[in-house]
C-alpha positions in Angstrom: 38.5 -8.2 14.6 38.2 -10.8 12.3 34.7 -12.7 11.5 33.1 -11.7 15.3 33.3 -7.8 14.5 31.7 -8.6 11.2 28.9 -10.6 12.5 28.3 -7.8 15.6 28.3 -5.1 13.0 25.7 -7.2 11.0 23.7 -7.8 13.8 23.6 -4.2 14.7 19.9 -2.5 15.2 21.0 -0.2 11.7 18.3 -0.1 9.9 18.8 -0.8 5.8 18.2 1.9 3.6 15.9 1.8 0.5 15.5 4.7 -2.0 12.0 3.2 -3.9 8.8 1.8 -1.6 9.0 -1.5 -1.6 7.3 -4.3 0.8 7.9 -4.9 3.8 6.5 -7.0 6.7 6.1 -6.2 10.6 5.1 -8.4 13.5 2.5 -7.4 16.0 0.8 -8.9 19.2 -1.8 -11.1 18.6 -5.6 -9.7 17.7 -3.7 -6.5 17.5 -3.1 -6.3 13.3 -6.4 -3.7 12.7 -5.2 -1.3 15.6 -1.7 -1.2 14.3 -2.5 -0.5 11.5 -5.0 2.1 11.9 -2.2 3.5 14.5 0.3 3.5 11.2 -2.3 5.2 9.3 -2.9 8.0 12.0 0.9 8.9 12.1 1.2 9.2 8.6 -1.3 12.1 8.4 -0.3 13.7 11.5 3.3 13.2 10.3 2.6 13.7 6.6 4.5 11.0 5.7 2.2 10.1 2.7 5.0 10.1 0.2 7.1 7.9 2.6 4.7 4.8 3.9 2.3 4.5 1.1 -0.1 1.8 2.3 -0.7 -0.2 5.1 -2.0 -4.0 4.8 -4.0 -6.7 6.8 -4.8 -9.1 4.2 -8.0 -10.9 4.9 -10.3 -13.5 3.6 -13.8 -13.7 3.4 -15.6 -16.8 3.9 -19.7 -17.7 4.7 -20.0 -19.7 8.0 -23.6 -21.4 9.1 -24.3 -20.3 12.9 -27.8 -21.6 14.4 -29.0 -22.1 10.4 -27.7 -18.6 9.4 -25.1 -17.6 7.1 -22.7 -15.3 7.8 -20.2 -13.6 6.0 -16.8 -13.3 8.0 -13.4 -12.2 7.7 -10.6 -14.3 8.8 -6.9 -12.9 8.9 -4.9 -14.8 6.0 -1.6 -13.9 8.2 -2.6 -13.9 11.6 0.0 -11.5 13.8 1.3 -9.7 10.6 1.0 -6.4 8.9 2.4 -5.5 5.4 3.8 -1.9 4.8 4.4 -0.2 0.9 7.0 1.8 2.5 10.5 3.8 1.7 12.4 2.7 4.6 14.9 5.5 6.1 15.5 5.8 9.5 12.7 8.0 10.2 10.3 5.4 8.7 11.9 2.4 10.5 11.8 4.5 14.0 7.9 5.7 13.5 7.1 2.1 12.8 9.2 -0.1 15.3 8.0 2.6 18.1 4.3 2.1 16.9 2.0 0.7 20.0 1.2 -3.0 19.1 4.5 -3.7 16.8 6.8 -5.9 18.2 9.4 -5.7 15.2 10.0 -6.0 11.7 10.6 -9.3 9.7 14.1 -10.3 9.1 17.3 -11.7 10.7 17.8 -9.3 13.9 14.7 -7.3 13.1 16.3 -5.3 10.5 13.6 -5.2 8.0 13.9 -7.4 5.1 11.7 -6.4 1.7 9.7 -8.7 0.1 10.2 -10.1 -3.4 8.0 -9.8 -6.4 7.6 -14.0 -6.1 6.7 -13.9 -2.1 4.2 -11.5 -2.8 3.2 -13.0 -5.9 2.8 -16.6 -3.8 0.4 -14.8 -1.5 -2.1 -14.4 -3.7 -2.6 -11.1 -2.6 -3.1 -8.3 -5.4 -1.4 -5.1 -3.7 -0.9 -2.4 -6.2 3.0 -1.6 -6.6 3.2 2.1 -7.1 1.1 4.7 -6.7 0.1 6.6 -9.9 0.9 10.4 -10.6 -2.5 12.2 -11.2 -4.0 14.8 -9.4 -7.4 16.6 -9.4 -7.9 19.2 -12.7 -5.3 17.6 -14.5 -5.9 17.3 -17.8 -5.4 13.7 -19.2 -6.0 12.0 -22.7 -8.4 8.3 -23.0 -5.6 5.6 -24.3 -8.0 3.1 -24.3 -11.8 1.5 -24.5 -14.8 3.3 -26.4 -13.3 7.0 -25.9 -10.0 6.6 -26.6 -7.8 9.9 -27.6 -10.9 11.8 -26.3 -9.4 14.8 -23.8 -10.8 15.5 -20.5 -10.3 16.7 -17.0 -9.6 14.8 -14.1 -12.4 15.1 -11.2 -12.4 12.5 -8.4 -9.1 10.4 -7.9 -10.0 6.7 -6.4 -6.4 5.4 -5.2 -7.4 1.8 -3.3 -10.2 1.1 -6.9 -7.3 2.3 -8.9 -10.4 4.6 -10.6 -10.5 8.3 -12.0 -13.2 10.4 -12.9 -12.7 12.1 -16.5 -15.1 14.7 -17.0 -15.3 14.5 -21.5 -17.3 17.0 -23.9 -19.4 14.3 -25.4 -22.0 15.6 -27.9 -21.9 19.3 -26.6 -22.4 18.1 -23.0 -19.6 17.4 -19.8 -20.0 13.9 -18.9 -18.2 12.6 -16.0 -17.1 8.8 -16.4 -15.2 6.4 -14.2 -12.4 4.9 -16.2 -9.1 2.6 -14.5 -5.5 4.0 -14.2 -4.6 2.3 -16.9 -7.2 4.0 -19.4 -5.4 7.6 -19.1 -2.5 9.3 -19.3 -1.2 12.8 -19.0 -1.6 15.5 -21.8 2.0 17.3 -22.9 1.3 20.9 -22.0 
């Protein structure tokens, strides 16, 4: 068993293993990329595998065409046949994916899923947030930056895909809810 078991064992449908979410990308039948994905998106809140596949991707572009003298706004896939998954891949993961109607297999050498580096996603020109951030609703966070910063508030609408909370501050006797980014807060010690 010298270089041919090696090979068959590499070529074997074992999925890899990762312990963080990282990118990944999956190939589906043509015209099919917005069904998969809203199929990937049903299964993870039936399955409540939120923590597990954390977003689901079919980058597009918008561009104006002229039909009969009219403009038109449309969208046009930027990776026609693809889907890109945030996911922690674990058996489970890999086997509610591959098994999804309209995926015919992951990316990579045998179909064994191969993650994406920070420079392929980087050369795609496609800003896809990298982690999600730990907040929830009624927690109480502190302003780091802009016009109220080290003001203390409570947390009361959490905008994941605008990467946006909703701080409600005491500002001159008075709640006032404002929208702030991610970046602009951060948890209070208690």
């Amino acid at each position: 068993m010298a270089i041919e078991g090696i090979i068959e064992a590499a070529q074997a449908e074992v999925p890899l293993i990762s312990e963080k979410p990282r990118w990944y990308v999956i190939h589906t039948y043509s015209g099919y990329e917005s069904k998969v994905k809203a199929n990937i998106e049903k299964i993870i809140e039936n399955r409540g595998m939120q923590d597990l596949i954390l977003q689901v991707e079919v980058p597009v572009q918008e561009s104006v065409e002229v039909k009969n003298g009219r403009k038109k706004n449309v969208q046009h896939k930027v990776y026609p046949s693809y889907v890109l998954l945030n996911m922690v891949l674990n058996d489970e993961t890999w086997y509610v994916v591959r098994n999804t109607r309209g995926v015919t297999s992951f990316v990579g050498p045998g179909s064994k899923p191969v993650p994406l580096s920070e420079a392929e996603i980087a050369s795609m020109g496609i800003d896809l947030p990298r982690e999600r951030i730990d907040l929830a609703i009624g927690e109480t966070v502190r302003v780091i930056d802009g016009p109220f910063q080290d003001y203390i508030g409570a947390i009361t609408e959490i905008n994941e895909s605008k990467k946006t909370v909703v701080v409600t501050l005491s500002l001159f006797g008075r709640e006032t809810p404002l929208k702030m980014d991610f970046t602009q807060v951060e948890k209070t010690e208690s």
